[in-house]
N, CA, C and O atoms as a DFTB+ gen file, in Angstrom:
444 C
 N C O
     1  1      10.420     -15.364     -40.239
     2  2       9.229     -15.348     -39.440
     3  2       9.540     -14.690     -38.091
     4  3      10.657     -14.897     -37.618
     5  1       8.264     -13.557     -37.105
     6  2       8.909     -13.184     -36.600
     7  2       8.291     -13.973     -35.187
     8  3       7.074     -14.134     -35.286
     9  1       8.655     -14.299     -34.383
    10  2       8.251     -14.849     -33.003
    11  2       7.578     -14.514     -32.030
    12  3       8.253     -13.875     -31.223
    13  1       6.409     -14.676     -31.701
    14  2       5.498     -13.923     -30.904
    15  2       5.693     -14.899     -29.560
    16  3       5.469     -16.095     -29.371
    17  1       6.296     -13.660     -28.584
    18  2       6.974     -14.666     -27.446
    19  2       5.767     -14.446     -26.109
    20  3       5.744     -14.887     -24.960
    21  1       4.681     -13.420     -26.997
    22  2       4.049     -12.929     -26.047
    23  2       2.146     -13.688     -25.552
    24  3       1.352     -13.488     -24.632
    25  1       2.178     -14.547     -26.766
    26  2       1.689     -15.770     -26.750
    27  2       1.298     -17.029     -25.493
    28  3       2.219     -17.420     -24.776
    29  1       0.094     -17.515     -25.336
    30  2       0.344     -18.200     -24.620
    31  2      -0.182     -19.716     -25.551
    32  3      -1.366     -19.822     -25.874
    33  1       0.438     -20.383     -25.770
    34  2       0.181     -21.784     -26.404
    35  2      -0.401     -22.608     -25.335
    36  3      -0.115     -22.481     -24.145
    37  1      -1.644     -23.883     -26.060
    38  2      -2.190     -24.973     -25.362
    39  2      -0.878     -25.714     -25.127
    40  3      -0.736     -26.186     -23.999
    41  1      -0.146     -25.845     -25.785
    42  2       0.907     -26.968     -25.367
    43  2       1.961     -26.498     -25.935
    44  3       1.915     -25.846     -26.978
    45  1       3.020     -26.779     -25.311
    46  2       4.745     -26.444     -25.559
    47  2       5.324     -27.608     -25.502
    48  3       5.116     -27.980     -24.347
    49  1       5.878     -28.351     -25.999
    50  2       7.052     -29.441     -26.673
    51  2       8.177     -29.310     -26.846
    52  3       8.739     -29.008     -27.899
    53  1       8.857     -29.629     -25.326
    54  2      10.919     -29.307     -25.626
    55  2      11.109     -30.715     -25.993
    56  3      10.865     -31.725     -25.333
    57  1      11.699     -30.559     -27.435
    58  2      12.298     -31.596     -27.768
    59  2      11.279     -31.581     -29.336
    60  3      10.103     -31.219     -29.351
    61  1      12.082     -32.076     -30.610
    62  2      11.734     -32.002     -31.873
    63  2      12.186     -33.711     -32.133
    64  3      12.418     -34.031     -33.299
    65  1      12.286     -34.615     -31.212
    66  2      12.633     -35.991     -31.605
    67  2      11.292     -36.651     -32.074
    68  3      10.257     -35.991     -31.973
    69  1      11.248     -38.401     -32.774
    70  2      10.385     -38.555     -32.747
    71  2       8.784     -38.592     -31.922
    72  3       7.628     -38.542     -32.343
    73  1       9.461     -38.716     -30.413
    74  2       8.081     -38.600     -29.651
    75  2       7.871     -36.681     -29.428
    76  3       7.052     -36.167     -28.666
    77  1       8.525     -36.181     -30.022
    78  2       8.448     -34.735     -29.732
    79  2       7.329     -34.290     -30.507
    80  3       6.325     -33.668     -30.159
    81  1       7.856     -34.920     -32.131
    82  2       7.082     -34.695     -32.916
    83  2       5.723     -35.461     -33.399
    84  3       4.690     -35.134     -33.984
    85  1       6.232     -36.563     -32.887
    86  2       4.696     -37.468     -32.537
    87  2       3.227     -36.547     -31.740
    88  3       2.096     -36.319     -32.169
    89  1       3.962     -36.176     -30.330
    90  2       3.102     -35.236     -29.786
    91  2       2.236     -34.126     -30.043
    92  3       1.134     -33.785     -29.612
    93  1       3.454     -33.430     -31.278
    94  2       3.004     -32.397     -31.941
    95  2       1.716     -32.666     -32.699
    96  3       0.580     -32.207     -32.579
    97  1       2.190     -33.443     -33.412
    98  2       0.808     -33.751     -34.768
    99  2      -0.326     -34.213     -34.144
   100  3      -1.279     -33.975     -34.885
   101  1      -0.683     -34.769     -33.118
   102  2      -1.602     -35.063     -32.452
   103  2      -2.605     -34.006     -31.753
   104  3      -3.826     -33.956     -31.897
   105  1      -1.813     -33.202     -30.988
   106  2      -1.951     -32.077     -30.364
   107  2      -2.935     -31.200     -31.411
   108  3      -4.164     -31.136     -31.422
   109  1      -2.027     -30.601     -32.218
   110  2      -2.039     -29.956     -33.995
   111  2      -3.771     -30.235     -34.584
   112  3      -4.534     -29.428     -35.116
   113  1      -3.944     -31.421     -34.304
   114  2      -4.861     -32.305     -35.091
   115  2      -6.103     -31.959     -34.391
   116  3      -7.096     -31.503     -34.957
   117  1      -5.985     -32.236     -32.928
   118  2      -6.970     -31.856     -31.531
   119  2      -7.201     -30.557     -31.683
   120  3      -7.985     -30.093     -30.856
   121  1      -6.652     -29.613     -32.692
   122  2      -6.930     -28.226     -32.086
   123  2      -6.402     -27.584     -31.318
   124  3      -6.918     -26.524     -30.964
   125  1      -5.068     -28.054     -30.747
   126  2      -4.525     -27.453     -29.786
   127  2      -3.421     -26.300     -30.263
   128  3      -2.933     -26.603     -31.351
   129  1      -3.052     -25.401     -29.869
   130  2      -2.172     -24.499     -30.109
   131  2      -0.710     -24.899     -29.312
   132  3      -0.422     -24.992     -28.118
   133  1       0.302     -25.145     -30.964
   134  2       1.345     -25.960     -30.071
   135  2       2.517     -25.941     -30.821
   136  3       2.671     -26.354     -31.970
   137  1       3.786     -25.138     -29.661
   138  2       4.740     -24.777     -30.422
   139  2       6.157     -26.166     -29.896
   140  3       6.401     -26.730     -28.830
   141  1       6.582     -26.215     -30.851
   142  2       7.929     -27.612     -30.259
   143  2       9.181     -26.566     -30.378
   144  3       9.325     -25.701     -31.242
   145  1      10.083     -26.884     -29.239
   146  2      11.701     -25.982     -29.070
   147  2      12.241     -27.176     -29.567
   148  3      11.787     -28.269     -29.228
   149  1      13.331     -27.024     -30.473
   150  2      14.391     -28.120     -30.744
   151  2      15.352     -27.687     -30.598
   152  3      15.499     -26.599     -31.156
   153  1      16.258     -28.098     -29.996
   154  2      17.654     -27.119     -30.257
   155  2      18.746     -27.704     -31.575
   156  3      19.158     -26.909     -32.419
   157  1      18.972     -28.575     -31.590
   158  2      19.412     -29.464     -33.169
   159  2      18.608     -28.667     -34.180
   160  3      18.431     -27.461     -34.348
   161  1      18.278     -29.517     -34.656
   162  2      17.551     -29.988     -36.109
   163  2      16.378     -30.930     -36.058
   164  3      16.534     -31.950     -35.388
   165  1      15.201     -30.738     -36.680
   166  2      14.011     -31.618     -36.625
   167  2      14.465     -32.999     -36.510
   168  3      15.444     -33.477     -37.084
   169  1      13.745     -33.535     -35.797
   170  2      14.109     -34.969     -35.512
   171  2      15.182     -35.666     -34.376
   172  3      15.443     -36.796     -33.963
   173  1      15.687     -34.100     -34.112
   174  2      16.482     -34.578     -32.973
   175  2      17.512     -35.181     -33.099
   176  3      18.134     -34.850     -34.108
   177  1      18.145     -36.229     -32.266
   178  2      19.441     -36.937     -31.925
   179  2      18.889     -38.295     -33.428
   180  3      19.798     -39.002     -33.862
   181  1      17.509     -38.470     -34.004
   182  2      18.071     -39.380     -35.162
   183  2      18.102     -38.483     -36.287
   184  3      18.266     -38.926     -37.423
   185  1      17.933     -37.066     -36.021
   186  2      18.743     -36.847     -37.437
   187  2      20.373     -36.892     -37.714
   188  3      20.889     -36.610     -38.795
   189  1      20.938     -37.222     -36.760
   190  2      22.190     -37.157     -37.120
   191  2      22.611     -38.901     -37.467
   192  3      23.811     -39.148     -37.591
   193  1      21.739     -39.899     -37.591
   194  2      21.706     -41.268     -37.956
   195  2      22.041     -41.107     -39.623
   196  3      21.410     -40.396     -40.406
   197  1      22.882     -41.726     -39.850
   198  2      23.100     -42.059     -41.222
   199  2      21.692     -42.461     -41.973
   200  3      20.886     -41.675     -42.472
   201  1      21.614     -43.858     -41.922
   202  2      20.564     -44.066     -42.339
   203  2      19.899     -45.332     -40.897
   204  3      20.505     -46.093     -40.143
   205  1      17.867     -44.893     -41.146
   206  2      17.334     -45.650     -40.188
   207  2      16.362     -46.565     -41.099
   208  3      15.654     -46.154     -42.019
   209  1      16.499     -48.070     -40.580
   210  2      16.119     -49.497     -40.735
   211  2      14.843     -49.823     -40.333
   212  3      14.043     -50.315     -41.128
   213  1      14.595     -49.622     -39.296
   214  2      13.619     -49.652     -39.009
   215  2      12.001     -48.913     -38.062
   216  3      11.347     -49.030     -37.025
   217  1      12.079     -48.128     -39.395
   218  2      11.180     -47.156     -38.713
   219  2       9.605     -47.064     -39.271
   220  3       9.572     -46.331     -40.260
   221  1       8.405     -47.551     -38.949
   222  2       7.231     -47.543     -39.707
   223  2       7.502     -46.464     -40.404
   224  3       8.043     -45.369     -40.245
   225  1       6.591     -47.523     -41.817
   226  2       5.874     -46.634     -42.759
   227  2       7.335     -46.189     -44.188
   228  3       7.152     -45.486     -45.181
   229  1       8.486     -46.800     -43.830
   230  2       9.584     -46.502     -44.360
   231  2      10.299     -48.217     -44.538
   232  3      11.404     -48.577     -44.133
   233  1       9.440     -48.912     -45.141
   234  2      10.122     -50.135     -45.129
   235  2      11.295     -50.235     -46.455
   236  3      11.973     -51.255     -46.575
   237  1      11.382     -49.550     -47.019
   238  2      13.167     -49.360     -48.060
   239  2      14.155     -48.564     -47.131
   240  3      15.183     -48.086     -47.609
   241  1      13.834     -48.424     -45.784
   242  2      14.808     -47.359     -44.786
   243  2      14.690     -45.679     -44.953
   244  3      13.732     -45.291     -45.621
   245  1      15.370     -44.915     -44.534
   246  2      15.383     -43.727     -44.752
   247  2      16.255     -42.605     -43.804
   248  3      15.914     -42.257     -42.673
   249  1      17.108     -42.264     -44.322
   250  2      18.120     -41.525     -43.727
   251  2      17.667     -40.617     -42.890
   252  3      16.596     -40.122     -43.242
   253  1      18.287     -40.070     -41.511
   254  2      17.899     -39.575     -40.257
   255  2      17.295     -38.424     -40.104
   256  3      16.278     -38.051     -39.519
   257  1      18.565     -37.654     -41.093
   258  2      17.864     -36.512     -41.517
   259  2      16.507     -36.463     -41.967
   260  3      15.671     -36.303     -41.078
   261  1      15.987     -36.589     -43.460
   262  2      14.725     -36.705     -43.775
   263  2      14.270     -37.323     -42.946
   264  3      13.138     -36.853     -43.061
   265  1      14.152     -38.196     -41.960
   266  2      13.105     -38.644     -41.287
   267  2      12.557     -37.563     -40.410
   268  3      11.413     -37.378     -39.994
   269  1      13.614     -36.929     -40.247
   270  2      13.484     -35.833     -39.393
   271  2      12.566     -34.611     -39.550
   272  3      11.843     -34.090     -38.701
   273  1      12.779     -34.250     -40.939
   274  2      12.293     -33.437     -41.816
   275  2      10.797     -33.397     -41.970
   276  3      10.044     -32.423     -41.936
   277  1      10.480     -34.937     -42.183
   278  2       9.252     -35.578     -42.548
   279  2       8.334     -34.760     -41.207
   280  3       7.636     -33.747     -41.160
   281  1       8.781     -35.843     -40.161
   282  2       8.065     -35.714     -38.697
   283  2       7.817     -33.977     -38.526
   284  3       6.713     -33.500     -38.261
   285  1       8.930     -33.249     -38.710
   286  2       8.516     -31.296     -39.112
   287  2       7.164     -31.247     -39.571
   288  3       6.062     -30.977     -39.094
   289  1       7.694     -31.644     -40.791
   290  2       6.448     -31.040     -41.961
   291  2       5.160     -31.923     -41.569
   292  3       4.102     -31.348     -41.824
   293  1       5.068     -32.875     -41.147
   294  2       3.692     -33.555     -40.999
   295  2       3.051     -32.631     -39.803
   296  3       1.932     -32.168     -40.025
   297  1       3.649     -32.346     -38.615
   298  2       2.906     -31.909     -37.399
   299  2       2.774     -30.375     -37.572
   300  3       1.977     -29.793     -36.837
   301  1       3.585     -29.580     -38.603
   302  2       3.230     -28.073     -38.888
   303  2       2.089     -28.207     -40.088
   304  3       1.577     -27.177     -40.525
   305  1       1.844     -29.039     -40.421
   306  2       0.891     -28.903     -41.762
   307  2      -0.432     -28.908     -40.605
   308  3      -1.241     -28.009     -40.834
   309  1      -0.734     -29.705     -39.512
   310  2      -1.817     -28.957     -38.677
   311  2      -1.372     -28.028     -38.017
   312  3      -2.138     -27.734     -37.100
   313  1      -0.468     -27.417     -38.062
   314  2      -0.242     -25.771     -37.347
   315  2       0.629     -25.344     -36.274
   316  3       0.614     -24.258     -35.695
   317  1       1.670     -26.705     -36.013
   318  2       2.390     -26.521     -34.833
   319  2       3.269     -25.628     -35.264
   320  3       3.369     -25.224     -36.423
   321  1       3.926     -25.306     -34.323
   322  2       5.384     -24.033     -34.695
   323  2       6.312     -24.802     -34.132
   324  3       6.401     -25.431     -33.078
   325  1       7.110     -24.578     -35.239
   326  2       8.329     -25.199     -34.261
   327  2       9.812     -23.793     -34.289
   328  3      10.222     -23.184     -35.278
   329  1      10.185     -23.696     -33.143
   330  2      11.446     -22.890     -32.813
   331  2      12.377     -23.615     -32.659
   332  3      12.271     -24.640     -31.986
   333  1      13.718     -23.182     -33.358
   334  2      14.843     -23.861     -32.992
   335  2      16.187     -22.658     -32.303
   336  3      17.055     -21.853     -32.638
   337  1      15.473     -23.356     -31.052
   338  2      16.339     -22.556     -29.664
   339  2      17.029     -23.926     -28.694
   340  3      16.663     -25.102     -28.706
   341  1      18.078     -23.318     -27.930
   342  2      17.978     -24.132     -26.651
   343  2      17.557     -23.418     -25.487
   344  3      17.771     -22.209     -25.395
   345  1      16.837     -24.222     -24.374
   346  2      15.992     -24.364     -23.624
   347  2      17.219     -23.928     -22.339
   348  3      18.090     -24.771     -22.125
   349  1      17.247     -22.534     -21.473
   350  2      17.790     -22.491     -20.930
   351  2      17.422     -22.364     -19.076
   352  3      18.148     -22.224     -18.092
   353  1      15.822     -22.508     -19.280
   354  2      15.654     -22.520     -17.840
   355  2      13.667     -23.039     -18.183
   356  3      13.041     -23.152     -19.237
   357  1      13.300     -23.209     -16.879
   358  2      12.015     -23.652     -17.459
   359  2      10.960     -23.393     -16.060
   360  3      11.430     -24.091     -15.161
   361  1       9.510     -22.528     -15.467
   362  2       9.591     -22.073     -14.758
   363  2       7.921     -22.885     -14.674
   364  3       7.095     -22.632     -15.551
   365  1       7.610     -23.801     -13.584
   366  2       6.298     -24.541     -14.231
   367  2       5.510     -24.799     -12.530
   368  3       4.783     -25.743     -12.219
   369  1       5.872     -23.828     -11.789
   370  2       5.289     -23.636     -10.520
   371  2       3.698     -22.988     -10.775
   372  3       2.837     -23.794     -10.420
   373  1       3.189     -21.795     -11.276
   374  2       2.042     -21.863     -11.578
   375  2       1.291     -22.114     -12.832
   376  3       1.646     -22.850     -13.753
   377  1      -0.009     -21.268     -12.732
   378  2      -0.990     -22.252     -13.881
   379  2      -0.087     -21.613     -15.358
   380  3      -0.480     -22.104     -16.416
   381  1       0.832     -20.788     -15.444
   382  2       1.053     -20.487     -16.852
   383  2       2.462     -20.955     -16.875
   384  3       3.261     -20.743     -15.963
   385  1       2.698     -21.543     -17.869
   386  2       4.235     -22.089     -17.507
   387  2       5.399     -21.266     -18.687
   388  3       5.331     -21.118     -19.907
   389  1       6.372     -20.872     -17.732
   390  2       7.331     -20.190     -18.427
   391  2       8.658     -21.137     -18.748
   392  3       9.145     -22.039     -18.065
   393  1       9.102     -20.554     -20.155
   394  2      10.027     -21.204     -20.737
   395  2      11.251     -20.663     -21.492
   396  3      11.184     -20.562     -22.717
   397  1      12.138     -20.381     -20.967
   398  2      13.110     -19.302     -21.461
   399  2      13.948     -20.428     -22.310
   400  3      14.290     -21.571     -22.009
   401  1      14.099     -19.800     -23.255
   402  2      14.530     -19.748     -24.594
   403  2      16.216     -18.635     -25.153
   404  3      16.386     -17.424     -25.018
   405  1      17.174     -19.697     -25.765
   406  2      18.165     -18.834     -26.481
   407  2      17.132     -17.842     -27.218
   408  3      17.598     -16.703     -27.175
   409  1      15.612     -17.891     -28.027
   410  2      14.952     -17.378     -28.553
   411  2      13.963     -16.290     -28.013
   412  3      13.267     -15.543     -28.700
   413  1      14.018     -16.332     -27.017
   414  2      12.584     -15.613     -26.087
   415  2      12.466     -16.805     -25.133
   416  3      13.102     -17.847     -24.975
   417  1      11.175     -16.118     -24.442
   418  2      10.936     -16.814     -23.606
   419  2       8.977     -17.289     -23.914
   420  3       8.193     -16.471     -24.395
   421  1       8.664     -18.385     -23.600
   422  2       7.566     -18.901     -24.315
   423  2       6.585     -19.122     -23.084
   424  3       7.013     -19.170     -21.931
   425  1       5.061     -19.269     -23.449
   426  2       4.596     -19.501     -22.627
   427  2       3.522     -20.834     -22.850
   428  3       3.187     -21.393     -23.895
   429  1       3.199     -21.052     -21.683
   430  2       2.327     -22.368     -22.135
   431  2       0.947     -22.189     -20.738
   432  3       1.398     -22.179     -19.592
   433  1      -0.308     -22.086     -20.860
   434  2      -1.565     -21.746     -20.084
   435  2      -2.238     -23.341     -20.005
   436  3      -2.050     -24.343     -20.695
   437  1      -3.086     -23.070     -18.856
   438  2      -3.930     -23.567     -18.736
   439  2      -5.013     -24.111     -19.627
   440  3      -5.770     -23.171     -19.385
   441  1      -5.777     -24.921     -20.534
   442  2      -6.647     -25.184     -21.465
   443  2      -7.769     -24.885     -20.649
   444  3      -8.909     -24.988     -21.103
């Protein structure tokens, strides 16, 4: 896929953890145009959890990874993008906010 850095998204999301991706699907859902930076792997710092105990909606448990996976695929199925870059500077003085990226650099506007 190729990356349109030239874009301005309703909302930008550093971080692919659960509240990263919580945000996303919500956002996604509202209609909003909304890309998440992860620099890991979906899910963040619990995908690298062996397995997690207690997490709604997963009462037999479910290993960190796939949980991770899950939270991806639920918030891109309403349309979020997700990039997996790290976040090397972040520029949020006026109304369009800039976000430099190992990937590009991203933008995020005013609604």
């Amino acid at each position: 896929m190729s990356l349109n850095t030239s874009k301005i998204y309703d909302t930008l999301i550093i971080g692919g953890g659960p509240a990263g991706y919580g945000a996303a699907l919500y956002t996604s859902r509202a209609g909003l145009e909304t890309i998440v930076i992860e620099k890991l792997s979906a899910g963040g710092q619990i995908a690298l959890s062996h397995w997690v105990d207690n997490y709604p909606g997963f009462e037999e448990g479910i290993d960190g990874f796939s949980l991770g996976v899950k939270m991806q695929k639920s918030a891109e199925r309403f349309g979020t993008v997700t990039v997996q870059a790290e976040v090397k500077g972040v520029s949020l003085d006026k109304p369009v906010k800039e976000i430099e990226t190992t990937a590009g650099t991203f933008w995020q506007g005013p609604l």
